[in-house]
VOBA-325597 format. One record per atom (N, C-alpha, C): atom name; residue number from 1; residue in three letters; y, x, z. Coordinates in steps of 0.2 Angstrom, whole numbers. Example, Ala and Ser with C-alpha at 12.3 -4.5 7.8 and 13.67 -1.06 7.14 Angstrom:
<fikols>
atome,num,residu,y,x,z
N,1,ALA,-28,66,39
CA,1,ALA,-22,62,39
C,1,ALA,-16,66,39
N,2,SER,-11,64,35
CA,2,SER,-5,68,36
C,2,SER,0,64,39
</fikols>
This chain:
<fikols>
atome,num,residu,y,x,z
N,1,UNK,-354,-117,-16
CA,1,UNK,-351,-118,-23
C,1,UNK,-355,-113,-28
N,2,UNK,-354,-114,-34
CA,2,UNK,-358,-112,-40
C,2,UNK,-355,-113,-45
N,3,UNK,-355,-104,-50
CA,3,UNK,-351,-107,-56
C,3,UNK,-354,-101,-59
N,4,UNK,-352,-98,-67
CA,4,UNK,-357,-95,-70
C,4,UNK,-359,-90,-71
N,5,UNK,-357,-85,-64
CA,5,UNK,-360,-80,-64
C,5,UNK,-364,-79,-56
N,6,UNK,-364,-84,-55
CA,6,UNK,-369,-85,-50
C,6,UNK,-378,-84,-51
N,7,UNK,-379,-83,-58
CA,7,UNK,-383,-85,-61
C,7,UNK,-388,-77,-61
N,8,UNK,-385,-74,-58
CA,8,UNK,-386,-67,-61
C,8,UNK,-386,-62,-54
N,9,UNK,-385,-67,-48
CA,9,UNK,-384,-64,-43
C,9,UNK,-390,-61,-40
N,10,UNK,-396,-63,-43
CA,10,UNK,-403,-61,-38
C,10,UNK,-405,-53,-38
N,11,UNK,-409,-51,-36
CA,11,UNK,-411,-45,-35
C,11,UNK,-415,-42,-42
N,12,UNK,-421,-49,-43
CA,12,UNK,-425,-48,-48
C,12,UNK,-422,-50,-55
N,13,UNK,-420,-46,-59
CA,13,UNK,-419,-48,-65
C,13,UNK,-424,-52,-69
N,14,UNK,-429,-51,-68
CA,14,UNK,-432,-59,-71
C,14,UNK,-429,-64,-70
N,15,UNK,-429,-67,-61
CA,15,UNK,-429,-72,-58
C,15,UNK,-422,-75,-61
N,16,UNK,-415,-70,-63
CA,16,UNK,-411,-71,-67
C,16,UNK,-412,-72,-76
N,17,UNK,-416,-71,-78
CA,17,UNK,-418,-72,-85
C,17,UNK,-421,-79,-85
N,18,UNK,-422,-79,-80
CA,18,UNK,-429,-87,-81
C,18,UNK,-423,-94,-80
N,19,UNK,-418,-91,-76
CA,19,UNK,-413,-99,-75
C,19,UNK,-409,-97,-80
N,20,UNK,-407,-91,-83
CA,20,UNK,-403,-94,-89
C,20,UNK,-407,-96,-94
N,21,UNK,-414,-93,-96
CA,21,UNK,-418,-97,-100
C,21,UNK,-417,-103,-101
N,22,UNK,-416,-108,-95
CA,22,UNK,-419,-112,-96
C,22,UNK,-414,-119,-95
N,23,UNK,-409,-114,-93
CA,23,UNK,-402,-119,-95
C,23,UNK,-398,-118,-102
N,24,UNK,-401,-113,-105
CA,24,UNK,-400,-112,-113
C,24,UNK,-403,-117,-117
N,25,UNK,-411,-117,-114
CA,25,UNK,-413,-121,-118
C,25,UNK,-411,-131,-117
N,26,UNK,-408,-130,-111
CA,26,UNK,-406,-137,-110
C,26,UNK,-400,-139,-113
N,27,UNK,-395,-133,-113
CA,27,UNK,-388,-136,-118
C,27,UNK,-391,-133,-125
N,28,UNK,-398,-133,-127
CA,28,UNK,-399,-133,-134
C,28,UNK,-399,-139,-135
N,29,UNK,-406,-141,-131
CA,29,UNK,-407,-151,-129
C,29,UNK,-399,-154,-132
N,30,UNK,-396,-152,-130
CA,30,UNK,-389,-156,-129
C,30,UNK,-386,-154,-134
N,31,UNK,-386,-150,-137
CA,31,UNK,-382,-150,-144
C,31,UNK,-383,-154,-149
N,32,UNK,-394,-155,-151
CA,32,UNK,-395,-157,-154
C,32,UNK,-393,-165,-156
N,33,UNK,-396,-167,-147
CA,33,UNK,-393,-173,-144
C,33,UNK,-387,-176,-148
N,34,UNK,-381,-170,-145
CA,34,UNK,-376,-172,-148
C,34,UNK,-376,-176,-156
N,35,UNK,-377,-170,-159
CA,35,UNK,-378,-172,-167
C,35,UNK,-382,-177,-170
N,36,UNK,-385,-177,-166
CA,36,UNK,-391,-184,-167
C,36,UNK,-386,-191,-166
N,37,UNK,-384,-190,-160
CA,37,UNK,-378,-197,-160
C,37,UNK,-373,-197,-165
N,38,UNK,-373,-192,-167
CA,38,UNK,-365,-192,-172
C,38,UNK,-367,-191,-178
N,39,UNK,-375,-192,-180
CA,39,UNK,-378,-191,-186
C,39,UNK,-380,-199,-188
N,40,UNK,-381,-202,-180
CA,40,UNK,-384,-211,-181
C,40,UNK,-375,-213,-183
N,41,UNK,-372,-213,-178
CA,41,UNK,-367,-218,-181
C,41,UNK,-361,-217,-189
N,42,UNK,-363,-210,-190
CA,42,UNK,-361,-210,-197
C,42,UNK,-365,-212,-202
N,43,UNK,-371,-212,-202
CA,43,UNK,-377,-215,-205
C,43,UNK,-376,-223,-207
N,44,UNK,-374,-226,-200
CA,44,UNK,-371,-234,-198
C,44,UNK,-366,-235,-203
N,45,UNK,-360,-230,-200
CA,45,UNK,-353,-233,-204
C,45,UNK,-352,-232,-214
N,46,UNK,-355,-226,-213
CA,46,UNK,-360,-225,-223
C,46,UNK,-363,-230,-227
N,47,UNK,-368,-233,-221
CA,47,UNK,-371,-234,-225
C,47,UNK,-378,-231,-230
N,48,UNK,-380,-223,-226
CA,48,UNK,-383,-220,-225
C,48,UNK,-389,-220,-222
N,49,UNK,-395,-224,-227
CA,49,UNK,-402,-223,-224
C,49,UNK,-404,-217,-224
N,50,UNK,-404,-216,-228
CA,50,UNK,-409,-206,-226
C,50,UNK,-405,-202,-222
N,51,UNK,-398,-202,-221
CA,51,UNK,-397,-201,-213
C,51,UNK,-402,-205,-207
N,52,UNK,-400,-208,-207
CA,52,UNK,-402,-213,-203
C,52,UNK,-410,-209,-199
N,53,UNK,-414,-210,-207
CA,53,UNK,-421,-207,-206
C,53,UNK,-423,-203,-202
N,54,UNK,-417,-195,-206
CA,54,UNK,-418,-190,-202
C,54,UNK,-418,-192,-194
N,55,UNK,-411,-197,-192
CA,55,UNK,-412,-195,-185
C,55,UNK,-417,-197,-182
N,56,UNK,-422,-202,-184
CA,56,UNK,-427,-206,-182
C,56,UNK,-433,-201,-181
N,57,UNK,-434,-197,-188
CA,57,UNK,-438,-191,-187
C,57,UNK,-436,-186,-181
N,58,UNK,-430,-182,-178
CA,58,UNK,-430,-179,-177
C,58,UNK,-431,-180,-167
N,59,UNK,-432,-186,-168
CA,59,UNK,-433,-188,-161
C,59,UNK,-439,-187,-156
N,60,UNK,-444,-184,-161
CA,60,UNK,-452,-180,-159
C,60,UNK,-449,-175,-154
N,61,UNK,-444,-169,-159
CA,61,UNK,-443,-164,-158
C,61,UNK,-437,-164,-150
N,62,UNK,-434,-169,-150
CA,62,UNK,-430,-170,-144
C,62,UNK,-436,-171,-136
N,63,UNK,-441,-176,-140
CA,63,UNK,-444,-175,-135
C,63,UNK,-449,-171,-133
N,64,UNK,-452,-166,-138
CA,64,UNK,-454,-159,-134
C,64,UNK,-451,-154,-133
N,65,UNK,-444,-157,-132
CA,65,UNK,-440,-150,-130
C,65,UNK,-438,-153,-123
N,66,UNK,-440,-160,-119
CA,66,UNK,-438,-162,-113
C,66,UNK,-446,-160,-110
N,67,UNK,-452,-159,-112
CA,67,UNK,-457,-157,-109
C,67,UNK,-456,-150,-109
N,68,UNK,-454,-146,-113
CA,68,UNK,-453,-138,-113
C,68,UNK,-449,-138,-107
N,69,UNK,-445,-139,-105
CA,69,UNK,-440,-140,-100
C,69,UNK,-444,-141,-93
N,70,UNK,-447,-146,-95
CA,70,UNK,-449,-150,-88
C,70,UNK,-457,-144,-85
N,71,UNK,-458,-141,-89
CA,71,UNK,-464,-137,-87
C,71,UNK,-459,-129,-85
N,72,UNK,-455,-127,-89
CA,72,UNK,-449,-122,-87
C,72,UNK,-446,-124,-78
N,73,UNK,-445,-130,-77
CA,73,UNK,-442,-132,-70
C,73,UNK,-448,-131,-65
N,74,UNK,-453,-134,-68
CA,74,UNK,-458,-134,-61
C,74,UNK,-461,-125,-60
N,75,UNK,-462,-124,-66
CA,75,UNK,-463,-115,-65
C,75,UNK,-460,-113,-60
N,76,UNK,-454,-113,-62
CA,76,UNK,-450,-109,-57
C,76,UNK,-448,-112,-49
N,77,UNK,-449,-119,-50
CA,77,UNK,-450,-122,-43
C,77,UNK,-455,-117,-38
N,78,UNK,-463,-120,-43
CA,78,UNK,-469,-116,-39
C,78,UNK,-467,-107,-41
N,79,UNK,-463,-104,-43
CA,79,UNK,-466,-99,-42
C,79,UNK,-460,-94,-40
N,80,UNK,-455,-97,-38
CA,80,UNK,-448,-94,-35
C,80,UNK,-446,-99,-30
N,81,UNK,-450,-103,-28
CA,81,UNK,-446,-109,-22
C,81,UNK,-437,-106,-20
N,82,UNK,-436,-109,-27
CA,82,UNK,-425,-107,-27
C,82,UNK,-424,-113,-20
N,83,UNK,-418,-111,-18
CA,83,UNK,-415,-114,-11
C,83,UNK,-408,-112,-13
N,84,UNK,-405,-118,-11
CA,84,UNK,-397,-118,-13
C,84,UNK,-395,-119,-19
N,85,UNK,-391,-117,-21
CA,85,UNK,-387,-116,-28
C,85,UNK,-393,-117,-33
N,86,UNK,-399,-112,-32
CA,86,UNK,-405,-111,-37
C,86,UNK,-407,-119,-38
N,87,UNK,-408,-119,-29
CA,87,UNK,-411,-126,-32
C,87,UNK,-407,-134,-36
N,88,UNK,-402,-134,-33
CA,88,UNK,-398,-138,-36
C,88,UNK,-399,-138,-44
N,89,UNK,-399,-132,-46
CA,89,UNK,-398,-131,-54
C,89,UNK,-404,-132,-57
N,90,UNK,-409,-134,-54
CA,90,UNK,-416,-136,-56
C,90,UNK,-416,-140,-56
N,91,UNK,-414,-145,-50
CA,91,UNK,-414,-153,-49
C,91,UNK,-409,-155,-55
N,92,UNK,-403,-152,-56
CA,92,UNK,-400,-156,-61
C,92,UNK,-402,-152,-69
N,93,UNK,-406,-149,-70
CA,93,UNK,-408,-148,-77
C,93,UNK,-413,-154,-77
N,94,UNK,-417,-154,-73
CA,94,UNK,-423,-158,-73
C,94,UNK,-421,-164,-74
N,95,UNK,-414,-167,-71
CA,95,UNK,-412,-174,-74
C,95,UNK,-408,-175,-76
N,96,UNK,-403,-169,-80
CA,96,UNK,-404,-170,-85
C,96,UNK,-407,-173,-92
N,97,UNK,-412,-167,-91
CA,97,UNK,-417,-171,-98
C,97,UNK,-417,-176,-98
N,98,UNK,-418,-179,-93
CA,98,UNK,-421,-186,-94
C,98,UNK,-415,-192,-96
N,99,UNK,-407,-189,-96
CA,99,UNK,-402,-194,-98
C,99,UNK,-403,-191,-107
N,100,UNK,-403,-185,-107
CA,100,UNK,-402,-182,-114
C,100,UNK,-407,-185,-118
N,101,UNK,-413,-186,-117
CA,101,UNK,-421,-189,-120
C,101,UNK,-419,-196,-122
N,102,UNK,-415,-199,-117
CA,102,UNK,-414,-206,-118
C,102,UNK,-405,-209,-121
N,103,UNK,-401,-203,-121
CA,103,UNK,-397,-203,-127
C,103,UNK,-401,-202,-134
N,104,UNK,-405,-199,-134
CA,104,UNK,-408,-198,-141
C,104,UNK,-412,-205,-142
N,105,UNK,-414,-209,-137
CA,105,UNK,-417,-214,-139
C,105,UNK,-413,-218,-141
N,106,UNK,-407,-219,-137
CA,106,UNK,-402,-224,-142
C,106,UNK,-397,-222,-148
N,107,UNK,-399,-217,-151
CA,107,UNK,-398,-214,-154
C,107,UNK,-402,-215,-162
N,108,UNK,-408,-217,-158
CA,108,UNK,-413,-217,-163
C,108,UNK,-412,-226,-165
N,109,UNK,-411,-231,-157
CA,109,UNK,-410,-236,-161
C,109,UNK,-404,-236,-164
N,110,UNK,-400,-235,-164
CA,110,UNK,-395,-235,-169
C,110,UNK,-394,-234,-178
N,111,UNK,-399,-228,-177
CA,111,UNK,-403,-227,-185
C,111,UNK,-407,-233,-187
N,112,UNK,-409,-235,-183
CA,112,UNK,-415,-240,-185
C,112,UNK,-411,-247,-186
N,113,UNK,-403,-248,-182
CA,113,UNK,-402,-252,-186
C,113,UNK,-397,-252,-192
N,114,UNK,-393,-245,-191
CA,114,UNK,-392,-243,-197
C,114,UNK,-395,-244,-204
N,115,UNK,-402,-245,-204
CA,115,UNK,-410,-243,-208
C,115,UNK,-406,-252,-211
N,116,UNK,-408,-258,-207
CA,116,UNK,-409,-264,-207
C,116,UNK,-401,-265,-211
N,117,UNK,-395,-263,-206
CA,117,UNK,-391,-265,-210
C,117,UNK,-391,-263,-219
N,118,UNK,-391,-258,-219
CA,118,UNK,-393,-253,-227
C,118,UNK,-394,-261,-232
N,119,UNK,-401,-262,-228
CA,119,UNK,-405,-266,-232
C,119,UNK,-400,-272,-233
N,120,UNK,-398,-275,-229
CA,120,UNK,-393,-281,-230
C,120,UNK,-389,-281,-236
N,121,UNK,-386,-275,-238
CA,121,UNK,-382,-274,-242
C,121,UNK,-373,-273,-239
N,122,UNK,-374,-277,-235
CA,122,UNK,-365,-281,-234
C,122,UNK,-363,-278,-226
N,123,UNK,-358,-275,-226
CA,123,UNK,-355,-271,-221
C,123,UNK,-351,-279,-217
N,124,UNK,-354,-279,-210
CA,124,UNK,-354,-284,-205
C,124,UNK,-347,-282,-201
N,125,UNK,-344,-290,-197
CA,125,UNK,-341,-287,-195
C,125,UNK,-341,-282,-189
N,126,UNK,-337,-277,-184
CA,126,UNK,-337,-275,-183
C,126,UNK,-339,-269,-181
N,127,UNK,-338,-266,-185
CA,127,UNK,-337,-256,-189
C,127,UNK,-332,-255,-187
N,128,UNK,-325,-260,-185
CA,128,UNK,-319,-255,-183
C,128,UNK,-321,-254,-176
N,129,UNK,-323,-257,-171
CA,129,UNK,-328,-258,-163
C,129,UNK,-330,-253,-163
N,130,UNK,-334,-252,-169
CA,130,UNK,-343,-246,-168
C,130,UNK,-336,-239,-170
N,131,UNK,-334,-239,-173
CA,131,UNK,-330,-233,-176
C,131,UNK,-326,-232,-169
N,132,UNK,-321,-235,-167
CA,132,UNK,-317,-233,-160
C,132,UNK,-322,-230,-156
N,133,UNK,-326,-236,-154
CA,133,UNK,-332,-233,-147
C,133,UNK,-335,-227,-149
N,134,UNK,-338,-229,-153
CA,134,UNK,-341,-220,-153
C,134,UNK,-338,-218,-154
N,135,UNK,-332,-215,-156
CA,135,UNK,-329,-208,-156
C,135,UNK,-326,-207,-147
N,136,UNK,-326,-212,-144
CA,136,UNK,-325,-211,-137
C,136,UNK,-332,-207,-132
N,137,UNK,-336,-211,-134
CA,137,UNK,-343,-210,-133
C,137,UNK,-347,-203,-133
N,138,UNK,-345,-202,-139
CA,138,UNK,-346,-195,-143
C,138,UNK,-344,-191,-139
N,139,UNK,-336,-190,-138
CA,139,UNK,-332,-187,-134
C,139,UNK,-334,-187,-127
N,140,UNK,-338,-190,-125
CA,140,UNK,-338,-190,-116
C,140,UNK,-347,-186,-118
N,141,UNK,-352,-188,-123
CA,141,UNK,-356,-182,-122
C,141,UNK,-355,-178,-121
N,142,UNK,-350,-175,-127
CA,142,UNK,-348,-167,-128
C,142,UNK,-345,-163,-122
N,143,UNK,-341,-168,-119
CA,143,UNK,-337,-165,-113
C,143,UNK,-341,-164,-107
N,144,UNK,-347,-169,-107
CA,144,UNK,-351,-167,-101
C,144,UNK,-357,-162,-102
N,145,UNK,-358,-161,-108
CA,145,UNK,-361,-152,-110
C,145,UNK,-359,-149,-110
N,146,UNK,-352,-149,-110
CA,146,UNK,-348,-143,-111
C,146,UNK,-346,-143,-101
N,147,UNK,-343,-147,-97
CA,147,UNK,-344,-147,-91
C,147,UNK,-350,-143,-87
N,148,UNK,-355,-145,-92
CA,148,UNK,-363,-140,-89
C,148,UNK,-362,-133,-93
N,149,UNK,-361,-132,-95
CA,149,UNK,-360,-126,-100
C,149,UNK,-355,-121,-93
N,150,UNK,-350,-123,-93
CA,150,UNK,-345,-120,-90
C,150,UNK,-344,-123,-81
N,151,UNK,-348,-125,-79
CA,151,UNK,-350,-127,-71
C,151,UNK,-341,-129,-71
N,152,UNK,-341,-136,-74
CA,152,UNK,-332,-136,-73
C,152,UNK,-333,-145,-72
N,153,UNK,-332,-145,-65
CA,153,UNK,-331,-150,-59
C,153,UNK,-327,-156,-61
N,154,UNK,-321,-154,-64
CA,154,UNK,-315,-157,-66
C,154,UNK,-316,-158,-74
N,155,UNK,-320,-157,-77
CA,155,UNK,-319,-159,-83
C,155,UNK,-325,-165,-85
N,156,UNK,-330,-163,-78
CA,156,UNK,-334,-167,-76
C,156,UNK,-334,-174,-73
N,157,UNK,-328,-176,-68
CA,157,UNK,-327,-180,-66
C,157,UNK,-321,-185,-71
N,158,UNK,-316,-181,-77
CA,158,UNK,-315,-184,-82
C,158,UNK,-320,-189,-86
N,159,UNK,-324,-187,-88
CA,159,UNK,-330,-188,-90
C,159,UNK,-331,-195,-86
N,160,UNK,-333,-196,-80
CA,160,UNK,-338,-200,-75
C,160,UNK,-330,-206,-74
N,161,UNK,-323,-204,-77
CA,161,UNK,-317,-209,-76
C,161,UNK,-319,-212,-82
N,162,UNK,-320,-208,-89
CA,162,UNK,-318,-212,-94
C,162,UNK,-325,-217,-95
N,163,UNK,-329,-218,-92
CA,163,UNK,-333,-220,-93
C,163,UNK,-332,-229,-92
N,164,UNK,-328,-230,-88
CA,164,UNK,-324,-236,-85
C,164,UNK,-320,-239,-90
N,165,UNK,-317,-234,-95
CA,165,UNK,-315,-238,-100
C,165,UNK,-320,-239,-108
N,166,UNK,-326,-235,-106
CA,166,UNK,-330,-239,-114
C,166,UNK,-332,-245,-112
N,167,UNK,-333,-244,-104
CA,167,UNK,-337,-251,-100
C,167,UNK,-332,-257,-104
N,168,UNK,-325,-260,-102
CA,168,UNK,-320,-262,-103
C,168,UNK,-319,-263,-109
N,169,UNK,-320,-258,-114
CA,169,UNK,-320,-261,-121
C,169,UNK,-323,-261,-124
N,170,UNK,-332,-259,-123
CA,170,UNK,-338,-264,-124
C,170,UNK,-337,-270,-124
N,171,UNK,-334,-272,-119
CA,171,UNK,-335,-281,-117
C,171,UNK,-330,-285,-120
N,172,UNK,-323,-282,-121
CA,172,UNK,-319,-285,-123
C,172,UNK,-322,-284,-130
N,173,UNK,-326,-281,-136
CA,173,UNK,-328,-281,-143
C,173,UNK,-333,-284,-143
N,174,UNK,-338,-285,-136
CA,174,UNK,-343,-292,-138
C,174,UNK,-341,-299,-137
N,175,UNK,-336,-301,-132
CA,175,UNK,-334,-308,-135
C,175,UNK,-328,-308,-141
N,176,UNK,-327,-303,-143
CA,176,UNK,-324,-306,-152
C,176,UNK,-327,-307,-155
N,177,UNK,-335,-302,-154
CA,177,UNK,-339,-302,-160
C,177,UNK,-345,-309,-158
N,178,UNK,-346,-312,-150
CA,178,UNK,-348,-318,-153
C,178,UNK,-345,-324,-153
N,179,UNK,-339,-322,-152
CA,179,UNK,-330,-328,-154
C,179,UNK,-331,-328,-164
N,180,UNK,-335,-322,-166
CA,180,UNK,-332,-323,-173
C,180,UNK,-342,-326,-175
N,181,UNK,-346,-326,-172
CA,181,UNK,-352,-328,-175
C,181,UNK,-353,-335,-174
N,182,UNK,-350,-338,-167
CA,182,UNK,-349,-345,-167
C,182,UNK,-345,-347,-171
N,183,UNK,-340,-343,-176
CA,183,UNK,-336,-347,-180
C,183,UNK,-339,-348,-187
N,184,UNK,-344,-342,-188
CA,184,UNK,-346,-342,-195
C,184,UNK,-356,-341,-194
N,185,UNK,-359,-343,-192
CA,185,UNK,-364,-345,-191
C,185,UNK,-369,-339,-195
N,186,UNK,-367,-337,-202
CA,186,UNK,-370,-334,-209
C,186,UNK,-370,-328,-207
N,187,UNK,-365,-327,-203
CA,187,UNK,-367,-319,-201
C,187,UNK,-370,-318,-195
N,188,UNK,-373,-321,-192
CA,188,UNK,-376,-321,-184
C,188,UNK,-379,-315,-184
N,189,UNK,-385,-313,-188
CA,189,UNK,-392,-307,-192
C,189,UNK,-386,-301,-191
N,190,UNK,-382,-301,-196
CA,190,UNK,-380,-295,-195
C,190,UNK,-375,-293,-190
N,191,UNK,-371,-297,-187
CA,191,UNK,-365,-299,-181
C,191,UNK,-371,-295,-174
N,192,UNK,-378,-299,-175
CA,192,UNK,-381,-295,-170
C,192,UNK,-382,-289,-170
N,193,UNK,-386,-286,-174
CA,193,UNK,-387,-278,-174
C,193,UNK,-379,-272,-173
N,194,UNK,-372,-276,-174
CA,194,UNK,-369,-272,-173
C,194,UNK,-370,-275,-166
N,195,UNK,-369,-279,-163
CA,195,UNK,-369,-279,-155
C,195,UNK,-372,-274,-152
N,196,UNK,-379,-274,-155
CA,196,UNK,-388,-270,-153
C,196,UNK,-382,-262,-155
N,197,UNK,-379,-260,-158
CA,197,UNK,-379,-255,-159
C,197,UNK,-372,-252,-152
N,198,UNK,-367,-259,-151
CA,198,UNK,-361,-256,-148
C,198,UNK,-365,-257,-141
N,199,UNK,-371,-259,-137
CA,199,UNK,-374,-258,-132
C,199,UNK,-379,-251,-130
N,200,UNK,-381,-248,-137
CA,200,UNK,-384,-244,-136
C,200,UNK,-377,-237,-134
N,201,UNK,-373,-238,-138
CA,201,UNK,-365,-235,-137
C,201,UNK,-364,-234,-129
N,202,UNK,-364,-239,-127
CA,202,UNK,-362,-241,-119
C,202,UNK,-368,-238,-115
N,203,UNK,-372,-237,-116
CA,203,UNK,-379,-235,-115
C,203,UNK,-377,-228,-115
N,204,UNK,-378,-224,-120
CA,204,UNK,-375,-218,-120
C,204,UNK,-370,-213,-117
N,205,UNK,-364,-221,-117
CA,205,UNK,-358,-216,-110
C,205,UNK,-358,-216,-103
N,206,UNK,-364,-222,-103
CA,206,UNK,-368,-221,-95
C,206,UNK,-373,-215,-92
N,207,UNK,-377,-214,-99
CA,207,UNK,-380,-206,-98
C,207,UNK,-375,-202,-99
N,208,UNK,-371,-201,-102
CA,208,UNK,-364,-195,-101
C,208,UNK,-362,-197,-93
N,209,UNK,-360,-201,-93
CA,209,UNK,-357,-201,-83
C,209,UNK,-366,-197,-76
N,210,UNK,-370,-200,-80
CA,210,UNK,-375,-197,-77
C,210,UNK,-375,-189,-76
N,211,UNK,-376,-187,-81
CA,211,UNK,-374,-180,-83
C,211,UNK,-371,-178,-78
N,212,UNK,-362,-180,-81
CA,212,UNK,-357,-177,-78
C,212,UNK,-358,-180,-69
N,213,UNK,-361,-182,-67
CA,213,UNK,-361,-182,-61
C,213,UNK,-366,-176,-56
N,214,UNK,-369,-176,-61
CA,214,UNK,-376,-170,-60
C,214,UNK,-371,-163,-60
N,215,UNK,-366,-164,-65
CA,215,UNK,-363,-158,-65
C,215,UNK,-359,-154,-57
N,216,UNK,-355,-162,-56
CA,216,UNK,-352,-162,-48
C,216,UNK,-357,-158,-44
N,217,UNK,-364,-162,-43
CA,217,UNK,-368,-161,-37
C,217,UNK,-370,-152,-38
N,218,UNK,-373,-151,-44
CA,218,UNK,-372,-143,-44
C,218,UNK,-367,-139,-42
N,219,UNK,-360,-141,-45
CA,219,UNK,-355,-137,-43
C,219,UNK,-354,-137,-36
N,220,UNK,-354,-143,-33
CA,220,UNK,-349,-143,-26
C,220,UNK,-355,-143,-20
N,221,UNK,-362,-147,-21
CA,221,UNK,-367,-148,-18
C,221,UNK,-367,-155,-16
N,222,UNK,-363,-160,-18
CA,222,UNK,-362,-166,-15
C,222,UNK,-363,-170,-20
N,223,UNK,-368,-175,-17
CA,223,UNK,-374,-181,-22
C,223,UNK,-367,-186,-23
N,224,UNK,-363,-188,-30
CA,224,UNK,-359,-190,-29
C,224,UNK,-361,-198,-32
N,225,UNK,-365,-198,-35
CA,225,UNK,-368,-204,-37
C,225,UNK,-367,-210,-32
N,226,UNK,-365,-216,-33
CA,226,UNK,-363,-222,-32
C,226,UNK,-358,-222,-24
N,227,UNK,-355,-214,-27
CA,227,UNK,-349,-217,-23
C,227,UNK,-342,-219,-23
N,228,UNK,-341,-219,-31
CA,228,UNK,-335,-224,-34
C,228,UNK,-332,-219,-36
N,229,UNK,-327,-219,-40
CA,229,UNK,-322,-213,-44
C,229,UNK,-316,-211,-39
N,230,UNK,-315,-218,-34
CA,230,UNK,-310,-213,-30
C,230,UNK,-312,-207,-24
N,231,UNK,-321,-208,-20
CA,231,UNK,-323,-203,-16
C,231,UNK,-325,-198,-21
N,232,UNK,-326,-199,-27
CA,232,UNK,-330,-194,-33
C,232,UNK,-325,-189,-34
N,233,UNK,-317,-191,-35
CA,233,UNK,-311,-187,-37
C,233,UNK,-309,-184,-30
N,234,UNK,-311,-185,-24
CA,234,UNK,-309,-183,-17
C,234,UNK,-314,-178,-16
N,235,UNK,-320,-179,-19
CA,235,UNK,-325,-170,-17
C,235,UNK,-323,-164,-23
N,236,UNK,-322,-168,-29
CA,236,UNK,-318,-164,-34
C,236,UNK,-315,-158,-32
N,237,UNK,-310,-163,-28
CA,237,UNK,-303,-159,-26
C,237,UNK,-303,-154,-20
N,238,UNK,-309,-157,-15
CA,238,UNK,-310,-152,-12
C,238,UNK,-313,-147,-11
N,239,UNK,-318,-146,-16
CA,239,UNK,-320,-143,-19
C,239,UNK,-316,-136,-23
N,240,UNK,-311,-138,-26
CA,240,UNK,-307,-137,-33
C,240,UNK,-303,-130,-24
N,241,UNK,-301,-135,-19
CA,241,UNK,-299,-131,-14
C,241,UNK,-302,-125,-13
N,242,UNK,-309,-128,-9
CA,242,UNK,-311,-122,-6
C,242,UNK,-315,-116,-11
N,243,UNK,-313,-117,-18
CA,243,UNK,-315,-112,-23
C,243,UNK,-309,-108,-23
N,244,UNK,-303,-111,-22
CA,244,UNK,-295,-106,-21
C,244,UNK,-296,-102,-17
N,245,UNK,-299,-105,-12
CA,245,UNK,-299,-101,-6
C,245,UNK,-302,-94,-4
N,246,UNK,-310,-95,-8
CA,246,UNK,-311,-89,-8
C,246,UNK,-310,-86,-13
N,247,UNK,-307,-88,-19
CA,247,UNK,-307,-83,-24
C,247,UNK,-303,-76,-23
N,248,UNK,-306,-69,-26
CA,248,UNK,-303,-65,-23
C,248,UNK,-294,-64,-25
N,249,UNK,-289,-61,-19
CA,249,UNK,-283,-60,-22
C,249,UNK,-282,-55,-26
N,250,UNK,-274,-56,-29
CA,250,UNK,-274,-51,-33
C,250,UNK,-275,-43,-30
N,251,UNK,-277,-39,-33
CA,251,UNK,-279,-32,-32
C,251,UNK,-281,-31,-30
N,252,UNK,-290,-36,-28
CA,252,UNK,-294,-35,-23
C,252,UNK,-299,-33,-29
N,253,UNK,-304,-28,-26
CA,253,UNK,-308,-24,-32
C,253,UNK,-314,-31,-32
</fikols>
């Protein structure tokens, strides 16, 4: 098991200075990330192109902050060969990045169709869709940085449950939305790009469940990926045990 002050357990204080390094820099990655999402789809529901822009712009700087990373990971591969808990938290930084880099990619389309709608002039239908989902969406980011922030297993696998329901009402907001473009043909142009944006949404809550699953395999050591939310909540839990177990009792120094 593994949680945040395991970080510090080594002998050599570098070797301790280099994994928090560089998990710092990774929940920086993810701040950004975050605000970048929650800057495209305000950008969207405004009608905010020079929002928009910025986030378009600032997706250079997301992705030289997952190559700062990824050359930080192999460092310390090649020059501390970490075993155990270390290494785990190197496998999951390193892929990290790679879900975070690609939120910011559909983050980025997002702005770009924000950009197009702008130009249209006329607010399409469904922005009550785009406004519910993301705020759900958003919500499952933030919780699975925050889940890596704090090696917290359970708030992790919340995360990896709601993700089943953005699935569910993605699909139920793409057949109204093309129930409502068969009906009025004139909106097709713009009825699509909110689709383009509510798919890139769903897109994003599947890189949050990605995360929060990397967060499981850190904390507990077990690859929990495609083995379904009821075996996923069943390592949780035993997990969640044998950390009771050893935790010291009261009055123990």
């Amino acid at each position: 098991m593994i949680d945040k002050h395991s970080l510090t357990h080594h002998i050599s204080q570098q070797y301790n200075a280099e994994l928090e390094e560089v998990r710092s820099h990774l929940l920086a990655m993810g701040g950004l990330v975050e605000k970048q999402v929650n800057d495209a789809v305000t950008a969207l529901i405004e009608a905010d192109s020079g929002l928009a822009q910025q986030v378009r712009d600032i997706d250079d700087e997301i992705n030289q902050m997952e190559r700062t990373i990824d050359e930080e990971c192999l460092r310390i591969l090649a020059r501390r060969q970490p075993a155990a808990s270390d290494l785990r938290l190197i496998i999951s930084i390193s892929k990290s990045v790679i879900d975070l880099e690609r939120i910011g990619d559909e983050s980025t389309k997002i702005a770009r169709r924000a950009i197009q709608l702008c130009e249209e002039g006329e607010s399409p239908r469904g922005y009550v869709e785009v406004r519910h989902i993301s705020g759900q969406v958003r919500a499952m980011v933030r919780d699975a940085l925050d889940a890596f922030a704090r090696f917290d297993a359970d708030l992790a696998l919340s995360v990896a449950q709601y993700d089943k329901t953005i699935d569910r009402e993605y699909k139920t907001a793409l057949r109204e939305l093309v129930t409502f473009m068969m009906e009025d043909p004139r909106s097709i142009s713009r009825v699509l790009n909110v689709i383009w944006v509510l798919r890139s949404l769903e897109r994003i809550g599947d890189h949050a469940r990605n995360i929060a699953e990397l967060v499981i395999y850190l904390v507990q050591g077990t690859d929990v990926r495609h083995l379904g939310l009821d075996r996923m909540r069943e390592e949780v839990q035993r997990g969640g045990a044998e950390r009771a177990n050893v935790s010291p009792k009261a009055g123990d120094n």
